[in-house]
C-alpha positions in Angstrom: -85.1 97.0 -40.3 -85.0 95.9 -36.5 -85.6 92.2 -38.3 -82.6 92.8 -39.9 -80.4 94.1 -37.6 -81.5 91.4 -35.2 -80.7 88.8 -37.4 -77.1 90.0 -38.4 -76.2 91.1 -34.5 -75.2 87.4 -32.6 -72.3 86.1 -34.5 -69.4 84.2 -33.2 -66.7 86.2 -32.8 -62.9 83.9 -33.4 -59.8 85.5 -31.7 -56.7 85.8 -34.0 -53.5 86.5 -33.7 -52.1 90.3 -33.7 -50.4 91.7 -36.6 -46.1 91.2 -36.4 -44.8 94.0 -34.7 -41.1 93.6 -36.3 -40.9 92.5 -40.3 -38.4 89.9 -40.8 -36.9 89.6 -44.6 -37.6 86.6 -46.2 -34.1 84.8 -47.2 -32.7 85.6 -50.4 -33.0 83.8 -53.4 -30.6 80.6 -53.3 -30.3 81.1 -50.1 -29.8 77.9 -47.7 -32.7 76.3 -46.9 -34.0 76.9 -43.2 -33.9 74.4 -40.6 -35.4 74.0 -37.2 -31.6 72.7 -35.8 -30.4 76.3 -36.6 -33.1 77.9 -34.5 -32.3 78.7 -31.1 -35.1 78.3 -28.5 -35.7 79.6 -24.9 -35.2 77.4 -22.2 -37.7 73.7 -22.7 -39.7 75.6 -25.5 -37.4 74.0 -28.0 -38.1 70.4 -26.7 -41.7 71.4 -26.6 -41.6 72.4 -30.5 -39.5 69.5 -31.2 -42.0 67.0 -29.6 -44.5 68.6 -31.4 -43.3 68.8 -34.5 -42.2 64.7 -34.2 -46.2 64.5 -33.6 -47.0 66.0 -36.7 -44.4 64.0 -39.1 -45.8 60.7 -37.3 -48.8 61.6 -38.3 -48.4 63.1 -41.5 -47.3 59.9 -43.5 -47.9 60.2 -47.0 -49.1 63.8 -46.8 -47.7 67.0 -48.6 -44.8 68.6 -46.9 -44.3 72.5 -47.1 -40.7 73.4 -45.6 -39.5 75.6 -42.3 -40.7 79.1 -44.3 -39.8 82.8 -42.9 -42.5 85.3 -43.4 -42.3 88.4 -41.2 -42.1 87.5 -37.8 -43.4 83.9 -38.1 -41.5 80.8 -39.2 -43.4 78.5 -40.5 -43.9 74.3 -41.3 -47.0 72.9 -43.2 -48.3 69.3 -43.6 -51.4 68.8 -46.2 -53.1 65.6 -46.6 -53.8 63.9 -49.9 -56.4 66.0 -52.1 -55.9 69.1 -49.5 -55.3 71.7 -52.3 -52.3 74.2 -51.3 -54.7 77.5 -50.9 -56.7 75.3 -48.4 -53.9 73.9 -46.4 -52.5 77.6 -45.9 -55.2 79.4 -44.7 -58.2 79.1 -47.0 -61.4 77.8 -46.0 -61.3 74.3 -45.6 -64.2 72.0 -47.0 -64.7 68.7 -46.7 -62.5 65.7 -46.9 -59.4 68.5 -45.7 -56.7 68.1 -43.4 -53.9 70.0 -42.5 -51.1 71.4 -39.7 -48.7 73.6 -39.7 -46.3 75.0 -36.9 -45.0 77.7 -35.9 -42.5 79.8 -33.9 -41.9 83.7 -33.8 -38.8 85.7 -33.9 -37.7 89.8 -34.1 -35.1 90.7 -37.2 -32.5 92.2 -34.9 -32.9 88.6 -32.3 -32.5 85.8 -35.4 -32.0 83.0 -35.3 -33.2 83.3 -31.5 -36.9 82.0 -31.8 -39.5 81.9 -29.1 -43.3 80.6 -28.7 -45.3 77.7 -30.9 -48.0 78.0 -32.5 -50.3 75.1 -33.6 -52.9 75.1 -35.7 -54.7 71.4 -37.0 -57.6 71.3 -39.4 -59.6 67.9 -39.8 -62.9 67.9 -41.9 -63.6 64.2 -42.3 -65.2 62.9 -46.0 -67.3 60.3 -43.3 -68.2 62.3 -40.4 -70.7 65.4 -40.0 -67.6 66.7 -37.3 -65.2 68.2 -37.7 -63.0 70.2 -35.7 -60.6 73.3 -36.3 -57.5 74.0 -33.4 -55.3 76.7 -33.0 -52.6 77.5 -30.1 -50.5 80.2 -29.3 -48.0 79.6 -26.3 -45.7 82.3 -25.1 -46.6 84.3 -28.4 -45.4 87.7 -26.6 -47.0 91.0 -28.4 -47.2 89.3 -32.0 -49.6 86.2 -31.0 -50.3 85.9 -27.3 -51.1 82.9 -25.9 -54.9 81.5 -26.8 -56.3 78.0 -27.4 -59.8 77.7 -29.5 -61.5 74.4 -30.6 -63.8 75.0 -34.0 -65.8 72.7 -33.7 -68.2 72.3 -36.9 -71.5 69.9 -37.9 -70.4 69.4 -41.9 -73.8 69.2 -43.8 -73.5 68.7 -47.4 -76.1 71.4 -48.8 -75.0 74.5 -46.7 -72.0 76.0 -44.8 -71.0 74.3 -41.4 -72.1 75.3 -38.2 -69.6 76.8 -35.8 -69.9 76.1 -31.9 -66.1 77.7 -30.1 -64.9 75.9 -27.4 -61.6 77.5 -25.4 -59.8 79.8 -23.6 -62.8 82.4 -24.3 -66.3 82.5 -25.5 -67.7 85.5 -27.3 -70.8 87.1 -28.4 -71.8 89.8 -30.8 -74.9 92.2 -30.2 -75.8 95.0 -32.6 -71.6 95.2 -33.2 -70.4 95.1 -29.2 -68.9 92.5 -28.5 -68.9 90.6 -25.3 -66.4 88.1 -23.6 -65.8 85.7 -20.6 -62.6 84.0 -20.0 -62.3 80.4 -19.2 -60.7 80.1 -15.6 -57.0 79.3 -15.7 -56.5 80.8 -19.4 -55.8 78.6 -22.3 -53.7 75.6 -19.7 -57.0 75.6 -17.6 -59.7 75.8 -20.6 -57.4 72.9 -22.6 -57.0 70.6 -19.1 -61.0 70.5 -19.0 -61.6 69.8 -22.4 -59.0 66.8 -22.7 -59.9 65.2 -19.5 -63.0 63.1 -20.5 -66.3 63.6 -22.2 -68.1 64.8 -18.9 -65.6 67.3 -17.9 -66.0 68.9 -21.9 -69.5 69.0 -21.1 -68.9 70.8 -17.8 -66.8 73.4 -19.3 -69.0 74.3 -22.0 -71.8 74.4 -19.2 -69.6 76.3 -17.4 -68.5 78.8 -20.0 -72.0 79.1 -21.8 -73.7 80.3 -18.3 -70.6 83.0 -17.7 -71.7 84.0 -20.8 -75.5 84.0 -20.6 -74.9 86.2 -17.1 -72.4 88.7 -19.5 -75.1 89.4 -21.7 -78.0 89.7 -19.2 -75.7 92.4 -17.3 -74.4 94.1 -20.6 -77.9 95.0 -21.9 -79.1 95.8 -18.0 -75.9 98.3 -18.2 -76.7 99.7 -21.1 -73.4 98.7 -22.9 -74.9 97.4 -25.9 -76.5 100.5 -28.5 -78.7 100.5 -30.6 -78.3 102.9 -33.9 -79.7 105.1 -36.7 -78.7 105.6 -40.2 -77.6 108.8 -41.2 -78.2 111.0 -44.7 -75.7 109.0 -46.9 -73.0 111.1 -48.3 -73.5 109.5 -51.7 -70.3 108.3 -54.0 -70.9 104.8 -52.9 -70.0 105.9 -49.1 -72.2 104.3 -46.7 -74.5 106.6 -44.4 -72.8 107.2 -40.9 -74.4 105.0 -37.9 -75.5 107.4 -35.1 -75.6 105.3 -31.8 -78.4 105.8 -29.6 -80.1 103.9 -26.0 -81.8 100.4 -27.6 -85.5 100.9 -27.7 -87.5 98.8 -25.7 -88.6 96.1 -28.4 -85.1 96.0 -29.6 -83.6 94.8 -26.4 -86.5 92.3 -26.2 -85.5 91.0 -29.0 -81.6 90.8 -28.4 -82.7 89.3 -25.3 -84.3 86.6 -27.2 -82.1 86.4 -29.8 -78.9 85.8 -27.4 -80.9 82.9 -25.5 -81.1 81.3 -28.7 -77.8 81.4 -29.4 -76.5 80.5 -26.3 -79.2 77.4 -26.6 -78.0 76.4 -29.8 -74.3 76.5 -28.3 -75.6 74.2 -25.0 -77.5 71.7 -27.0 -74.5 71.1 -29.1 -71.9 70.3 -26.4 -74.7 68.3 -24.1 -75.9 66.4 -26.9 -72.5 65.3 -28.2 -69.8 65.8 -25.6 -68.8 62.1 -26.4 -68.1 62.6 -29.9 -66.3 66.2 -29.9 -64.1 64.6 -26.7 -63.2 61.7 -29.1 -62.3 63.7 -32.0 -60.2 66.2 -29.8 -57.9 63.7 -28.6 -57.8 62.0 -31.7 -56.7 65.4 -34.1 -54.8 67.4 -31.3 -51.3 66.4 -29.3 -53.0 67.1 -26.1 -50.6 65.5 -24.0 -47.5 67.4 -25.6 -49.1 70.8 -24.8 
């Protein structure tokens, strides 16, 4: 059982954003169209969106084109490249040969058409590469989205799933269901000017990040802060049996111990190893310059 628990405890944890706090109605049926010229922005957040947004449309010759959408508290624009099904290009697992954007900015129902924030997210899974590489950004995203930067980056592999290794304004780790965090220094501006600035300084960062997070763990499970647990009598009716938390027993942290090294290695040989090629395809799929 400790096998198993083991096995299923260090798991990449992906930041997302927070639920809307205000719904916004859709527009009726017949309804005129949105468009981005009858939004008003804050301040040089408007000629931030609109740069980005030119970026995308440059790029996206020849690719599908969703419309300015409102849904709840996020309007919404999507690009899809050829053979980039619908499903996949909004928010479905993407496989490989995919590519997608989309863009975003956030408002409250009693505000519209006062918008504020942007949120980019850019998918590329290249048919002739083994990377591939997942983005999303939220600037100024208040209480609905935050602000947060992550780079997913992923080794494609044609007879199993992709590995993940994160790269951004955090890095996390899961053990036994607690899970622990560093920040990068600077937030998302800091972690984004690092990773952009050339293949070496990537390769720093992740150094960087990966041994704040080694030193995390090491002091978590010295703390105590991580539990181990039993398994209740099961109530029956198909309800699963209560978890009672307890101290980790000896073996059990040796093994976390282990098991988070690992992990951490797997992560560091990764971004050592191929620093080169996850710089290039950065600043090849992301407007790093426009954020």
């Amino acid at each position: 059982m400790l096998t198993r628990f083991v096995t299923a405890a260090v798991v990449f944890c992906i930041a997302s954003a927070a639920s809307a706090q205000t719904a916004v109605p859709s527009p009726t049926p017949g309804a005129e169209p949105l468009r981005l010229e009858t939004l008003v922005f804050e301040k040089s957040a408007g000629e931030r969106h609109r740069a980005i947004r030119a970026w995308m449309q440059s790029r996206a010759q020849g690719w599908r084109h969703l419309p300015l959408q409102l849904g709840g508290n996020f309007l919404s624009e999507r690009w899809c490249a050829p053979g980039t099904a619908e499903r996949r290009c909004t928010g479905g697992a993407p496989v490989r040969g995919d590519a997608s954007m989309s863009l975003e900015t956030l408002t409250y129902e009693q505000e519209f058409p006062k918008v504020f924030g942007s949120i980019v997210s850019i998918r590329s899974f290249p048919m002739k590469s083994d990377l591939a590489l997942q983005f999303y950004l939220a600037i100024d995203g208040r209480r609905i989205a935050g602000d947060s930067m992550t780079a997913d980056f992923f080794v494609q592999a044609d007879d199993r799933e992709p590995d993940r290794y994160t790269l951004g304004a955090q890095m996390h780790l899961s053990l036994m269901g607690t899970a622990l965090s560093v920040d990068a220094p600077g937030g998302w501006r800091g972690a984004l000017a690092a990773m952009k600035a050339s293949p070496a300084s990537l390769r720093r960062f992740a150094g960087e990040m990966l041994a704040a997070l080694d030193k995390r763990v090491t002091d978590a499970l010295a703390r105590g802060e991580v539990s181990g647990f039993d398994e209740g009598a099961s109530p029956g009716r198909g309800i699963p049996p209560q978890r009672l938390s307890r101290p980790l027993k000896p073996d059990e942290l040796a093994q976390l111990k282990a098991a988070a090294k690992q992990e951490i290695a797997r992560r560091r040989a990764l971004f050592e190893q191929r620093a080169e090629a996850l710089h290039a395809l950065l600043i090849a799929t992301v407007p790093v310059d426009l954020l």
